[in-house]
C-alpha positions, 0 to 999 in steps of 0.5 A, a space after each residue: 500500500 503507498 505510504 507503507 513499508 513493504 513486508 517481505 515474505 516471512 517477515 510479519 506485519 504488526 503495525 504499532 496501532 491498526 486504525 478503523 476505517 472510516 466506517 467503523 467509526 461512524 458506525 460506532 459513533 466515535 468522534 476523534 477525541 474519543 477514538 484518540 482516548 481509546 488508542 490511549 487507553 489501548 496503549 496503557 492496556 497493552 503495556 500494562 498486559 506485556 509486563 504480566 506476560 513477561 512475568 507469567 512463568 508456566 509450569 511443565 504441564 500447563 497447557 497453551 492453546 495457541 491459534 488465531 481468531 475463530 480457529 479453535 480457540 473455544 472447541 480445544 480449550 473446551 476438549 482439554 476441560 473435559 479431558 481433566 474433568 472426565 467429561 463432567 457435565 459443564 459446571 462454569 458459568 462463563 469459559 473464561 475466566 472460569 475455565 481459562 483465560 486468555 493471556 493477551 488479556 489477562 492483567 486488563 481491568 477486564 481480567 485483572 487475574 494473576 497468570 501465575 497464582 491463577 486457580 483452576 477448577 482441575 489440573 493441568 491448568 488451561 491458558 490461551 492465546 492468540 500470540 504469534 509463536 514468538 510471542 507464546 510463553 514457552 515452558 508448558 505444553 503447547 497446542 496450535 491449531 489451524 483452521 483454513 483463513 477463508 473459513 475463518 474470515 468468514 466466521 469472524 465477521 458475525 463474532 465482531 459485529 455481536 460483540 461490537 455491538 455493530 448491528 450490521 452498520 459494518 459491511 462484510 466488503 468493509 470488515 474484510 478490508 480492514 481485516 486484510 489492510 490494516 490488521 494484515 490477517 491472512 498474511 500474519 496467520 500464514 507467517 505464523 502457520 510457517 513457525 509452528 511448522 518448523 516446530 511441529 516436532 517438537 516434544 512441547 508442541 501438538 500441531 492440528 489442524 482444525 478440519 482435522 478435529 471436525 474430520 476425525 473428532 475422537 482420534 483428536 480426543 485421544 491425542 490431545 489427552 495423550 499430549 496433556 498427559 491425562 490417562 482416559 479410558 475409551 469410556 471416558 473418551 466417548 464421554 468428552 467427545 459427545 460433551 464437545 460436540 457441536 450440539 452439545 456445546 450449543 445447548 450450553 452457548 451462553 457459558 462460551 460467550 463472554 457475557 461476563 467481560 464484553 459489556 465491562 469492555 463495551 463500557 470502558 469503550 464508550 459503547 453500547 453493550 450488545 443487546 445478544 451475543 453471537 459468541 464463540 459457539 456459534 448457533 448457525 455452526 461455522 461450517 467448515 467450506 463457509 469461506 466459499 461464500 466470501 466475495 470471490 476477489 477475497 478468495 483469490 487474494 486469500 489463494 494468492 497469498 497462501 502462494 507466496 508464503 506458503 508455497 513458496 517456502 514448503 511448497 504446498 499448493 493448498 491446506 490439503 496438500 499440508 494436512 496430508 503430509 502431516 498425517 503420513 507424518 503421524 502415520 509413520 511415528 506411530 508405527 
């Protein structure tokens, strides 16, 4: 874009302060003092969070869940809760900070928790985070998961406008361009897709991909309760499985959708909280191949970008090209 540095491949963008387009702020009616209090009081925030990210030690068998928005975020940190409790009926009133919490988060006046006194209802202790790999706490186990960037683009888009409050007023051509433009979505997530690949390996890292855990729901079960370290027998396998599904996690949405800490948030913003929540257990089920209803100029920029970074740097044509080579991977080590 004119006026800004060219990113080359592998580096990742990270702009110091994305800015709204202009109809982001008019649909949330912020003047410019407002919007300047708001990148204040988001620069306070973020130095005040960093400092408890930087203190946060975690122990060997903590558990990070490391992804990008709308790609698995709530579903493991929901499967790795049933594993430790033996898939226990959902006894939390809100996933975080009951359960987890997300780490980017923690230490905000939305969640003024301490990482490392943090209680949990059971052991090993659950956190998130939608940091890049770099930025990941190391030291516990760690859990990436992937999801294909049109699907979750798409997905993303009715989260925001619920949790914004936005009723509409945003479009979806003007969400994708600020998606794309300013926060750099595809290529960000696709840059930190290649450092996870390099390490997906290693004895502290569960690499998945998230059409797998829709595709073979149960054999993920296994392995993630295997990588946390949680002895499960096939009963109880069964249990957290049906207690992860889709239909059952819908019948429990309101505990996954951050009715606790989005209308605290909205008022530190200056918004109007919203009247319902889309959540992050979505009614209408984010399917996967939703991504295929995204303008078609979206996909093909999506398409062009996965080219020139991952392509280019492993040489996968597509996900599934990638997916493929990661479970002939885990077919041989398990011979």
């Amino acid at each position: 874009m004119d006026g800004e540095k060219d990113t080359q491949v592998g580096e990742i963008a990270t702009p110091s302060m994305p800015q709204p387009p202009p109809e982001y702020a008019k649909a949330l009616t912020w003047t410019l003092e407002q919007q300047m209090q708001e990148m204040t009081r988001r620069s306070m925030w973020m130095q005040m969070m960093e400092k408890k990210l930087l203190s946060f030690s975690p122990r060997p068998t903590d558990v990070i869940i490391a992804t990008s928005a709308k790609s698995g975020t709530t579903w493991v940190s929901h499967i790795c809760h049933q594993i430790r409790t033996k898939g226990a009926e959902p006894d939390f009133e809100n996933q975080v900070p009951d359960v987890t919490t997300l780490l980017e988060m923690t230490g905000s006046p939305v969640l003024p928790i301490d990482l490392n006194t943090m209680v949990q209802p059971a052991e090993p202790r659950i956190y998130c985070t939608h940091h890049l790999y770099e930025r990941v706490p190391k030291g516990g186990k760690l859990i990436y998961c992937f999801r294909d960037q049109k699907d979750a683009l798409f997905s993303f888009y009715p989260f925001v406008d619920s949790m914004m409050a936005l009723k509409g007023r945003v479009s979806l051509p003007v969400f994708i361009e600020h998606c794309t433009n300013n926060m750099h979505w595809t290529a960000n997530n696709l840059r930190n897709l290649l450092a996870w690949w390099e390490h997906r390996h290693d004895a502290d890292v569960l690499f998945l991909f998230y059409d797998d855990l829709k595709e073979d729901h149960t054999g993920c079960v296994r392995r993630i309760a295997k990588f946390i370290g949680v002895d499960c027998d096939e009963e109880t396998i069964a249990r957290v499985v049906h207690t992860t599904t889709h239909a059952e996690m819908v019948k429990h949405h309101s505990k996954f959708d951050n009715h606790n800490t989005i209308p605290l948030r909205a008022k530190m913003h200056g918004d109007d909280p919203p009247s319902e929540f889309t959540g992050r257990v979505r009614k209408d089920r984010g399917k996967s191949g939703d991504g295929q209803k995204l303008p078609l100029e979206v996909q093909q920029s999506i398409d062009q970008e996965w080219h020139d970074i991952i392509t280019a740097k492993l040489g996968f044509r597509d996900l599934k090209e990638m997916r493929a080579t990661l479970k002939k991977e885990m077919d041989c080590d398990a011979v």
